[in-house]
C-alpha positions as CSV (number, residue, x, y, z in Angstrom):
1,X,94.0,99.5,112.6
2,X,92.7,96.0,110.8
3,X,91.6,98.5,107.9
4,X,95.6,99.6,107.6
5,X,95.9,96.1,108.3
6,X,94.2,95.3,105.0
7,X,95.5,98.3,102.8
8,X,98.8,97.1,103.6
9,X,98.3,93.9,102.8
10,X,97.5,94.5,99.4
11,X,99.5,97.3,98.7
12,X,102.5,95.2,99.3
13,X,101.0,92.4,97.6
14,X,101.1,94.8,94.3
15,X,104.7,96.2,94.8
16,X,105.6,92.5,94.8
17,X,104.2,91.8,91.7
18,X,105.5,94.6,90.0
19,X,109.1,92.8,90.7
20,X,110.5,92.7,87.3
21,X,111.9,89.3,87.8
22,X,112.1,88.4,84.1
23,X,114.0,91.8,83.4
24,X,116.4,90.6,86.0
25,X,117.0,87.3,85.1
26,X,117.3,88.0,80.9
27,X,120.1,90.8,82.1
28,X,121.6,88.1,84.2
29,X,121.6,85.3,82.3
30,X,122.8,86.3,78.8
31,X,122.7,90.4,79.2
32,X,119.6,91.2,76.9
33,X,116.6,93.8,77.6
34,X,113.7,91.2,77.5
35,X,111.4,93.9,76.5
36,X,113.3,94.6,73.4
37,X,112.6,90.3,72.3
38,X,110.0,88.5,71.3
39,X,106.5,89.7,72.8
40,X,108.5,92.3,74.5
41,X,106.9,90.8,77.7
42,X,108.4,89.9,81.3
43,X,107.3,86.5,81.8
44,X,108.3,82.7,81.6
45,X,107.5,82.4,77.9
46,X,109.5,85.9,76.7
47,X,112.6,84.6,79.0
48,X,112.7,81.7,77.8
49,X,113.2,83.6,73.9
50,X,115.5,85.9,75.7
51,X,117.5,84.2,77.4
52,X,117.5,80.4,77.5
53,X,115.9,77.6,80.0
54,X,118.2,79.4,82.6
55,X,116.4,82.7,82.1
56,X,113.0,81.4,82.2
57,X,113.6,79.0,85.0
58,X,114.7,82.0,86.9
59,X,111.7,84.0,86.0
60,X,109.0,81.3,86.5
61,X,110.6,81.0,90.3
62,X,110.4,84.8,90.9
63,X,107.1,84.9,89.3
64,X,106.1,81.9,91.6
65,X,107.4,83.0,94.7
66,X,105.6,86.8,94.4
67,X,102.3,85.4,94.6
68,X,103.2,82.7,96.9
69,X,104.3,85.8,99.4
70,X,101.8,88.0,98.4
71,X,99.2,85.6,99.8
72,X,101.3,84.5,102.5
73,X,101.8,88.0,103.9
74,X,98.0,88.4,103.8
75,X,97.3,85.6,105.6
76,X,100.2,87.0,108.7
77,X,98.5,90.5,108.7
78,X,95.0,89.6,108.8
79,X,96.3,87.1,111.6
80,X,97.4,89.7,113.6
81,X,94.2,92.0,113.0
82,X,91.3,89.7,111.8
83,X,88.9,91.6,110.2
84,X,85.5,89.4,111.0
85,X,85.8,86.8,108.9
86,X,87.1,88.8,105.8
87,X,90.9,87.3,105.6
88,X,90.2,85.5,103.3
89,X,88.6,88.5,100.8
90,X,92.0,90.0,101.8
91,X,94.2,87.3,100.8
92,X,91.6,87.3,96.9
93,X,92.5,90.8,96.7
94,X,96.5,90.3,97.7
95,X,96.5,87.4,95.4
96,X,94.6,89.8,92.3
97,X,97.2,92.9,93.5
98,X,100.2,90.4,93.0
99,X,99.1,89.7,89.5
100,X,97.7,93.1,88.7
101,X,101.5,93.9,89.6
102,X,102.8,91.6,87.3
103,X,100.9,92.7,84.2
104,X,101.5,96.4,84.9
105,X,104.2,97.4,86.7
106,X,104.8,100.2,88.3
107,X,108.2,99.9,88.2
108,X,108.1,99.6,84.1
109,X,105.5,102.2,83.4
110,X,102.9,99.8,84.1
111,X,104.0,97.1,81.5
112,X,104.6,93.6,82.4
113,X,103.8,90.3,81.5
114,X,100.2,87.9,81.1
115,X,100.6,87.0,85.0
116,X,99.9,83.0,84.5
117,X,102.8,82.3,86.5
118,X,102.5,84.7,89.1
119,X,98.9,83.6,89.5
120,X,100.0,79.9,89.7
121,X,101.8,81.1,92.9
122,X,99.1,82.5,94.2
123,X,96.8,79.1,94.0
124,X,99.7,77.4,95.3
125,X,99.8,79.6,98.9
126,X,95.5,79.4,98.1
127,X,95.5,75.6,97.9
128,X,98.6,73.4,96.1
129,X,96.2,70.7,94.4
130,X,94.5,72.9,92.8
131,X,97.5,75.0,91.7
132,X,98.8,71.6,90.7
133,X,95.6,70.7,88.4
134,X,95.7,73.8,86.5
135,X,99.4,73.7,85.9
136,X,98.8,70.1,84.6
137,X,96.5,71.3,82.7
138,X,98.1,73.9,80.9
139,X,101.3,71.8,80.7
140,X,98.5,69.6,78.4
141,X,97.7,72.2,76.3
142,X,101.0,73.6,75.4
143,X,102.3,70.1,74.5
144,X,99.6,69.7,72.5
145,X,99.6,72.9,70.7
146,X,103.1,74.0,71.0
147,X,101.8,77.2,72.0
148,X,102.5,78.9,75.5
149,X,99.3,81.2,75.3
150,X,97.0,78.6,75.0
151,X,98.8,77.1,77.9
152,X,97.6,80.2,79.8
153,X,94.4,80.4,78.4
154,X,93.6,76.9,79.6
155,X,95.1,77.8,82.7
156,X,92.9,81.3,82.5
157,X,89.9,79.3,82.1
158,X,90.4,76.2,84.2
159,X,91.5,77.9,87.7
160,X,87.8,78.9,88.2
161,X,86.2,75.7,87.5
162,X,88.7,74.0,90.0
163,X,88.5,76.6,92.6
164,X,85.0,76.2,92.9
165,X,85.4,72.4,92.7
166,X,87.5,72.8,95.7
167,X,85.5,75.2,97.7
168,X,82.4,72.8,97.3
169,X,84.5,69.7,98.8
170,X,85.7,72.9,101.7
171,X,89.2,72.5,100.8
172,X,89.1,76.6,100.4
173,X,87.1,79.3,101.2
174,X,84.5,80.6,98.6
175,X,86.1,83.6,98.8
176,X,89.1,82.7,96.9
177,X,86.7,81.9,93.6
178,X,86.8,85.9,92.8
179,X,90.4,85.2,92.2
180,X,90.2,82.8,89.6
181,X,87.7,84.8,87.8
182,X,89.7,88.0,88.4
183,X,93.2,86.5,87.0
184,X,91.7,84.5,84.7
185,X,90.0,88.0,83.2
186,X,93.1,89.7,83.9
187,X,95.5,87.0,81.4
188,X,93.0,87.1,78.6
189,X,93.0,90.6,78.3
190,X,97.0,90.1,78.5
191,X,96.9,87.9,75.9
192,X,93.9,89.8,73.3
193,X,97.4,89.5,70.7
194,X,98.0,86.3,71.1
195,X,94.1,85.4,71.1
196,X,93.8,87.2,67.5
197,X,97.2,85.6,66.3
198,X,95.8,82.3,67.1
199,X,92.1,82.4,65.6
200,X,94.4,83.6,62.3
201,X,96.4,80.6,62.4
202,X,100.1,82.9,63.2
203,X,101.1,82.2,66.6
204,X,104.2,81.5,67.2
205,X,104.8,77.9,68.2
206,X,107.0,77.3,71.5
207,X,110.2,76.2,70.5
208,X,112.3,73.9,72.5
209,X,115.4,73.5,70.6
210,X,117.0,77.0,72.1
């Protein structure tokens, strides 16, 4: 039973990040297929092209709020079937299926977005200062660049150092390191594009004056 327990949890986990919130909110907000602008991608950055500060507002607190739950459910099942000690493995993997979700969803042929948001809610139901530090973080490095990937690169990057920062001072468990290194790996390979756009100076800057 704690096994179905655990299958569940990150099943679900999954299915929530496959929530195409950025879809949603770009039809919403000013009736455009987000996939047919910009990166074609479903997150903050591509919403924000698509459809305004409304759009990606919307998005970012969809994207937020999946891996928030996604953890948060995790924590409830393995509550009411501990598995030994392994909750909080369970709540890594939830948090990794919630982004895996994100970045290829099953609901749009397994397309999706670079998941730094959604993994931004999942450090935030993991530990809120260190969800905080990284999003500082990455705030720093897109004013600084005017680029929103190497926002999420610093973010994609950072989130390990500070989760194992906060494990050592047993703020969280070691177990939630995997996930930093797991995302992390996860929104680089989203952004390999981006990455080769950038070491040949054509990345497109982040425009603020929508």
């Amino acid at each position: 039973m704690t096994l179905i327990y655990a299958v569940a949890a990150i099943a679900i986990a999954y299915l929530l990040g496959s929530l195409p919130i950025g879809v949603f909110a770009a039809r919403l907000v000013k009736g455009v297929e987000i996939r047919e602008v910009g990166s074609g991608r479903t997150g903050t950055t591509n919403a924000y092209r698509a459809a305004g500060p409304w759009g990606a507002a919307i998005t970012s607190a969809g994207d937020i709020l999946k891996g928030i739950i996604a953890v948060w459910l995790a924590r409830f099942l393995m509550a009411l079937a501990p598995l030994n000690g392994w909750s909080p493995w369970i709540m890594t993997l939830a948090g990794v299926a919630a982004v895996v979700g994100h970045n290829y969803s099953i609901f749009l042929g397994f397309k999706g977005g670079a998941g730094t948001v959604t993994t931004i809610g999942v450090l935030s139901a993991m530990n809120p200062w260190v969800a905080v530090a990284v999003t500082v973080v990455g705030v720093a490095a897109i004013a600084i660049s005017r680029m929103a990937s190497i926002g999420s690169i610093t973010v994609a990057v950072s989130m390990s150092f500070a989760l194992v920062v906060s494990a050592a001072l047993h703020a969280t468990p070691w177990a939630y390191v995997p996930f930093g290194v797991a995302a992390g790996a996860l929104t680089i390979l989203a952004l390999r594009p981006n990455i080769h756009r950038i070491l040949t100076r054509q990345e497109r800057e982040l425009k603020t004056n929508y």
